[in-house]
N, C-alpha and C positions, 0 to 999 in steps of 0.2 A: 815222380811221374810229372811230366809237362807236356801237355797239351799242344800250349803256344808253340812247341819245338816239334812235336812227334810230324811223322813224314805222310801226311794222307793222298800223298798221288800215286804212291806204288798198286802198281796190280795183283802183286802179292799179297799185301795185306787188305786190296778190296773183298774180293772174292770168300775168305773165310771170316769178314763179319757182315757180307750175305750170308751167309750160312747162317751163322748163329741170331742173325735177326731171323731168317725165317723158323729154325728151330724154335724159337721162342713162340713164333706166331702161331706152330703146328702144336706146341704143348697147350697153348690157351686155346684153340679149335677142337684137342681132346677133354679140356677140362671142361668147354660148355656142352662138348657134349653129352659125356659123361653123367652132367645133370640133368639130361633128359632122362637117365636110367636109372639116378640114385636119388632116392629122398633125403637130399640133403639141404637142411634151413640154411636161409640168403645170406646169413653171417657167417655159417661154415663153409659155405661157397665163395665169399671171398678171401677166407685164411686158405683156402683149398691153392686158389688161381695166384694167390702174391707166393704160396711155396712151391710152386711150378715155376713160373715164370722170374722173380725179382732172383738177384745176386746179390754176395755178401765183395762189395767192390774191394776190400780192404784186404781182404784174404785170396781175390783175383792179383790185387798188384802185389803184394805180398811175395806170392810167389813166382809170379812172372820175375819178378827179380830175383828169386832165390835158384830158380831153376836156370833160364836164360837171361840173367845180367844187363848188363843197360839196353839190350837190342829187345829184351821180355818188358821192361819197364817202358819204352816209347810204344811197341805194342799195344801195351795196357789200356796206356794213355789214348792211344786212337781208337781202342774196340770201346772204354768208357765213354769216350765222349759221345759216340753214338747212342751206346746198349741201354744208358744212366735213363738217356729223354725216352727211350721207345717203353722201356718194364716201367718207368713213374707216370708216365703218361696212363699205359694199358692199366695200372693198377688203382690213378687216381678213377677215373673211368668206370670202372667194375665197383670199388667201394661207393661210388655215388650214385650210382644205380643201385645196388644189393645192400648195402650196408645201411644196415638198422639206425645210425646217427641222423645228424639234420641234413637234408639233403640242398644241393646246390643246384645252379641252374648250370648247364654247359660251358656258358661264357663264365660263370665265378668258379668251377673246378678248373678250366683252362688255367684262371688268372692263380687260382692256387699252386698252381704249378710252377710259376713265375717268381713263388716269392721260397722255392726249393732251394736253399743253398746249393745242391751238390750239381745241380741243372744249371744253376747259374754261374756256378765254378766253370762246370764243361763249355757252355756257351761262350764264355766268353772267352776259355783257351784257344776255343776254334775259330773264334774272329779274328785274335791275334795271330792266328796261323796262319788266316786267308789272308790277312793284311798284311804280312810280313812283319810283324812289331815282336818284338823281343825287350823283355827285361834283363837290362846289364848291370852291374858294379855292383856297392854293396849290397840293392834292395834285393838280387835275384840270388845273393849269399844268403840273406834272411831269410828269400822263399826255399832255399836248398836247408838251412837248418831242419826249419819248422817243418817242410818234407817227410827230411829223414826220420824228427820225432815221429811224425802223424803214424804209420805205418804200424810200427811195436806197439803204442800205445791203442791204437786202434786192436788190435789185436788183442791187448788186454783187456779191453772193453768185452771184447765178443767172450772172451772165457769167463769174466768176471759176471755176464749178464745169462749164462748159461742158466738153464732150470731143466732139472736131472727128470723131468717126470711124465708119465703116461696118461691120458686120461681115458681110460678104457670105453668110455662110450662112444668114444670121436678115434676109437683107435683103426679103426678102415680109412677115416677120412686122410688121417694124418698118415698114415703109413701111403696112403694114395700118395701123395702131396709127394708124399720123402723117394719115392720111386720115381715119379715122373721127373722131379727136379734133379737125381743122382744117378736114374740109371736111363731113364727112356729120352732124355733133352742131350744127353752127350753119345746114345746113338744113332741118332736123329743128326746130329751134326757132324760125326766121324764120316759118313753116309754121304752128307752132303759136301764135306772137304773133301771127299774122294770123288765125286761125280764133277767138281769145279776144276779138278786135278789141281788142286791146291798141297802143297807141301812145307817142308822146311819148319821154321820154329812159327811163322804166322798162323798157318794151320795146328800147331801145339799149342798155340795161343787161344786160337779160338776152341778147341777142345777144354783146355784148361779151365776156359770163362764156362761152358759149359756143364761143365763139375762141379764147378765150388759149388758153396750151403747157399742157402736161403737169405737173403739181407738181415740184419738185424733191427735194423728201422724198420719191417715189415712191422713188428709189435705195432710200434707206435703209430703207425697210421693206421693199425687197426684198432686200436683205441681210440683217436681219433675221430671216426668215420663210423663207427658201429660194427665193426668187426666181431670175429668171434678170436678175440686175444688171447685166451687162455692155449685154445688149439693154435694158433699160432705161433705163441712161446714155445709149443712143445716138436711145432715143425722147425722152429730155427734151429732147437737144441738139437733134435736127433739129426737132420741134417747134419750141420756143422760137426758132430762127433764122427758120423758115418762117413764122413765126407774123405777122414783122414783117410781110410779103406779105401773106400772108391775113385778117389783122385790118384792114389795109388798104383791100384790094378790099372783103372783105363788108360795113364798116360805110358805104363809100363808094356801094355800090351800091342799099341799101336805104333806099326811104323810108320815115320811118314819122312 
């Protein structure tokens, strides 16, 4: 995936990561609301809102290449560079407000933000895009290796970090979580790639982003931040296993 390279003036691929930014925004508008009707404590409240709203990017690009080939792979690349700042943004935000850890002032969750690797990977693809600058010769071979690794090894991360299990007293919140993220955010944005008259694989793109599991770095910034981790492991996992299903069904079912 390359950023620096991917094509962000098409109106093609504007219009369906409208979508799926607002998709994202109307899942985190049900989940506060939601807490106005569920008794649910400010730490399960933020494992609730990072497994609605975050993505597991790895498994977005993943298959944007597996499915649609280098045209799915600079997609990727432009709907991330976006999606990455808006769900790390919305979720350092909600952790520093709800989350049980030390809390920060606005301007030092901001600057926490800044020191994200994967934000500052994105950022600065997009500057080199705006700017016209490209890496040539051997260094942008090095970044096409190390690339190709990231991808599979990433992906054995996410199986390797799997945890097979339920905790039955958080089993509403979490089965909440696993719904909204797998079945209500991707037709929320079928909905709206259809109202934009968006088509073609951009619109399968941003369907696709909409499906995948739950990030896996969600854990850790809910460790981090006073999270309630344990519900959170347990949304990555069943996400990510449900996911193979549902990514499934919904991309099979829709034409576009």
């Amino acid at each position: 995936m390359d950023i620096s390279e991917a094509d962000f003036s098409g109106a093609d691929s504007f219009y369906p990561v409208v979508a799926t930014m607002v998709s994202t925004l109307a899942i985190a508008l049900i989940i506060f609301v939601g807490k106005l009707f569920f008794n649910t404590s400010a730490d399960l409240f933020t494992s609730i809102f990072q497994g609605g709203v975050r993505y597991n990017s790895y498994v977005f690009i993943a298959l944007s290449q597996s499915l649609f080939g280098s045209e799915g792979v600079a997609l990727s690349g432009f709907f991330v560079a976006y999606m990455i700042i808006l769900t790390n943004i919305m979720s350092v935000l909600v952790m520093n407000h709800y989350g049980t850890g030390s809390k920060k002032s606005l301007s030092g969750a901001l600057l926490a933000l800044t020191k994200n690797p994967l934000i500052i990977g994105a950022l600065f693809g997009v500057l080199m895009n705006l700017c016209n600058l490209h890496i040539t010769g051997a260094l942008k071979q090095l970044f096409v290796y190390l690339s190709n690794a990231a991808t599979p090894l990433s992906l054995m991360s996410v199986g390797a970090g799997l945890i097979v299990s339920m905790h039955i007293r958080k089993l509403v919140s979490i089965s909440y979580a696993t719904v909204l993220k797998l079945v209500a955010m991707p037709l929320i944005t079928i909905a709206l790639v259809h109202y934009f008259g968006a088509t073609g694989v951009p619109a399968s793109i941003a369907i696709l982003y909409s499906a995948v599991p739950c990030a896996g770095n969600a854990y850790i910034l809910a460790r981090q931040m006073g999270g309630d981790h344990e519900a959170m492991a347990s949304i990555i996992t069943w996400t990510t296993l449900l996911s193979v299903i549902t990514v499934t069904f919904i991309l099979g079912s829709v034409a576009l």
